[in-house]
C-alpha positions, 0 to 999 in steps of 0.5 A: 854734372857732365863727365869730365874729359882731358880736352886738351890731349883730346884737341891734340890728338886729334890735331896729329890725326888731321895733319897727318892724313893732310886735312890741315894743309890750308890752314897750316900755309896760312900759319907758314908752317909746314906739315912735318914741323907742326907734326913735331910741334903737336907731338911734343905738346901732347907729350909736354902735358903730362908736365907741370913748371912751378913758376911760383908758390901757389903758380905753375905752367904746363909745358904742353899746354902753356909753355910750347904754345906761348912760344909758337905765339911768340915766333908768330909775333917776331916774325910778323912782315909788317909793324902793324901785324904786331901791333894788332896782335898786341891789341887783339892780346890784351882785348882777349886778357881782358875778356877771358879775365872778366869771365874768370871774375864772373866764373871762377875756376873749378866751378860749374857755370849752372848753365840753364842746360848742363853743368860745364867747368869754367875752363871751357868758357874761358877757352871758347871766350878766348878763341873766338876774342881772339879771332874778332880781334885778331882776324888772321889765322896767325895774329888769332893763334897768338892772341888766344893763347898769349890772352888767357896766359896774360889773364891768369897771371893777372889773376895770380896776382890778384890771389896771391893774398887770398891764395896764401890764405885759402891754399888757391893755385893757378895753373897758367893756361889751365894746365896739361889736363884742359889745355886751355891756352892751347885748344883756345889758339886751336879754336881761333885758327879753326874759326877763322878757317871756317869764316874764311872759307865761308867769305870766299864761298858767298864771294864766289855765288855773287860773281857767279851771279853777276856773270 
């Protein structure tokens, strides 16, 4: 079984790193946040997830890496120009909450996966699952971010509510947006942002090569 990593403190480390020496600028303009608020923002959930919110018997939500990013995801959502940017980051929230929730049926929490080359704890799929759902059905670097981190939030508290009969019984807890150590919520809304920046640069390189070739 492969070694187990907080991810999530990792994934904002480095995050304060990049954004600090100006490697995320493109990225941040995108989200129309500013280098020193994202600096704020990091800093504060890296230091918010040493801190679990019991929400619930038997629920609870960490305030760096479920609770900060949710509001993120909310500001995104309210301060869309346009009602159709909501709409489809609504969309794009509940295709991911289904998603992320399907592989949660198929690979419970804090299990291995018995993939075919090593063993991985369920909360990298559902994170990997979420950021790139998220981004397929959000496209945008802002509506992506939203849509990660709102849709494995939402696939949690479904699940909950599914366990609560079974929790009770077999003493089961959910830790909403896979708590402080994995940071599931949060390096989900990472990967969608990352990947819409790789595929976006990409689209403009290969667009750049076709108008070089017709001139």
């Amino acid at each position: 079984m492969c070694a187990i990593v907080p991810i999530g403190p990792i994934t904002l480390t480095i995050l304060l790193v990049l954004i600090s020496f100006g490697l995320a600028e493109q990225a941040l303009g995108r989200l129309r946040v500013t280098r020193r608020q994202a600096l704020l923002l990091v800093g504060a959930m890296l230091a918010g997830s040493l801190f679990d919110l019991d929400l619930a018997p038997g629920l609870s939500i960490n305030l760096g890496g479920g609770v900060l990013p949710c509001v993120v995801a909310a500001g995104l959502f309210a301060t869309a120009e346009r009602p159709y940017e909501s709409a489809r980051a609504l969309t794009a929230t509940l295709v991911t909450a289904g998603a992320v929730y399907l592989v949660g049926r198929l690979f419970p929490p804090g299990e291995p996966t018995e993939l075919n080359l090593f063993y991985l704890d369920a909360q990298y799929l559902y994170g990997v699952t979420a950021g790139l759902v998220g981004f397929t059905a959000g496209r945008s670097h802002r509506t992506a971010f939203a849509a990660a981190v709102l849709g494995v939030i939402l696939a949690d508290l479904t699940h909950y509510i599914g366990y609560i009969r079974e929790g009770a019984e077999r003493g089961l807890f959910v830790h909403a947006g896979g708590g402080g150590f994995w940071g599931t919520a949060m390096v989900a809304g990472v990967l969608a942002v990352l990947t819409a920046e790789i595929i976006g640069e990409t689209g403009q390189v290969l667009k750049a090569g076709q108008v070089g070739r017709d001139e």
